[in-house]
C-alpha positions as CSV (number, residue, x, y, z in Angstrom):
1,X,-27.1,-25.5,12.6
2,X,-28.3,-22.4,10.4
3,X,-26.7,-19.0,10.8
4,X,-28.9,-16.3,9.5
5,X,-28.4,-12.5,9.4
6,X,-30.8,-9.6,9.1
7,X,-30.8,-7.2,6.6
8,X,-30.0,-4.8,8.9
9,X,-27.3,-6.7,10.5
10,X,-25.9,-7.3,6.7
11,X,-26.1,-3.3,5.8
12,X,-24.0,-2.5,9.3
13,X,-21.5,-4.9,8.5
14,X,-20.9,-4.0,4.7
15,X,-20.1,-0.6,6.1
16,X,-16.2,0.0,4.5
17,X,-14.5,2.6,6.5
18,X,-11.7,4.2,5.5
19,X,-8.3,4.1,7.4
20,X,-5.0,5.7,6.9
21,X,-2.1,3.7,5.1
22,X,0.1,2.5,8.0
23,X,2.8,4.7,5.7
24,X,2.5,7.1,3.1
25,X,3.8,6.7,-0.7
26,X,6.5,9.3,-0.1
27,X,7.4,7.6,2.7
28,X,7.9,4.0,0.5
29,X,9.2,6.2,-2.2
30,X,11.7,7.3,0.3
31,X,12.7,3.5,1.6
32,X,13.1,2.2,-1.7
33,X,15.8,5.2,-2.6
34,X,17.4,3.9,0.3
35,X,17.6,0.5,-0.7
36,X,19.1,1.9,-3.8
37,X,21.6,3.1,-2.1
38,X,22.5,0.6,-0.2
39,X,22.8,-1.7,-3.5
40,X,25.5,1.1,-4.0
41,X,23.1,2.7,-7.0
42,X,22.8,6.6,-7.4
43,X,18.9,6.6,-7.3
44,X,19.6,10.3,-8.7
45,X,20.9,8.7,-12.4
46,X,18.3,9.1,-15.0
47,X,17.9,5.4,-15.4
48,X,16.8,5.2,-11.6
49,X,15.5,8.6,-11.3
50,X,11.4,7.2,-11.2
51,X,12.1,3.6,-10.2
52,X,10.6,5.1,-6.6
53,X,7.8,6.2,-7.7
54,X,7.3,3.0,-10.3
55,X,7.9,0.2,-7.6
56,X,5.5,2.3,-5.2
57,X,3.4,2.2,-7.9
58,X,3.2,-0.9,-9.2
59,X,0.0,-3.3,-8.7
60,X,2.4,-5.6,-6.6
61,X,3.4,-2.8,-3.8
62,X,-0.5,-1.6,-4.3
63,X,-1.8,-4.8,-3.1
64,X,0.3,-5.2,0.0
65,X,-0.4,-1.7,0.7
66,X,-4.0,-1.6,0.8
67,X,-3.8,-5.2,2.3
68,X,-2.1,-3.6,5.1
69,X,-4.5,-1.1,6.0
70,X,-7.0,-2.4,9.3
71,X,-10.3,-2.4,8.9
């Protein structure tokens, strides 16, 4: 059995759309000061103070993000 597909057919279905992350980066910022806090760490010390915005940021936490996102 051959499956073929129309040009037309391909261009439709190589169409990205873009969706909205299921959560936003303050919002993951936000969870992992909590999980900072519940490891008893003040997320306010200057050691801490960007590990929010790092860990959201990393390439790790990116991947799962995006991988989340339908569509």
């Amino acid at each position: 059995m051959t499956l073929s597909i129309s040009p037309d057919d391909f261009r439709k279905q190589a169409v990205i759309t873009e969706s909205k992350p299921p959560v936003s980066e303050a919002e993951m910022q936000q969870a992992v000061r909590t999980l900072l806090l519940g490891m008893g760490e003040d997320p306010d010390r200057e050691g801490l103070r960007d590990t929010p915005k790092r860990v959201v940021k990393s390439p790790q936490v990116s991947h799962l993000w995006l991988s989340a996102i339908p569509g």
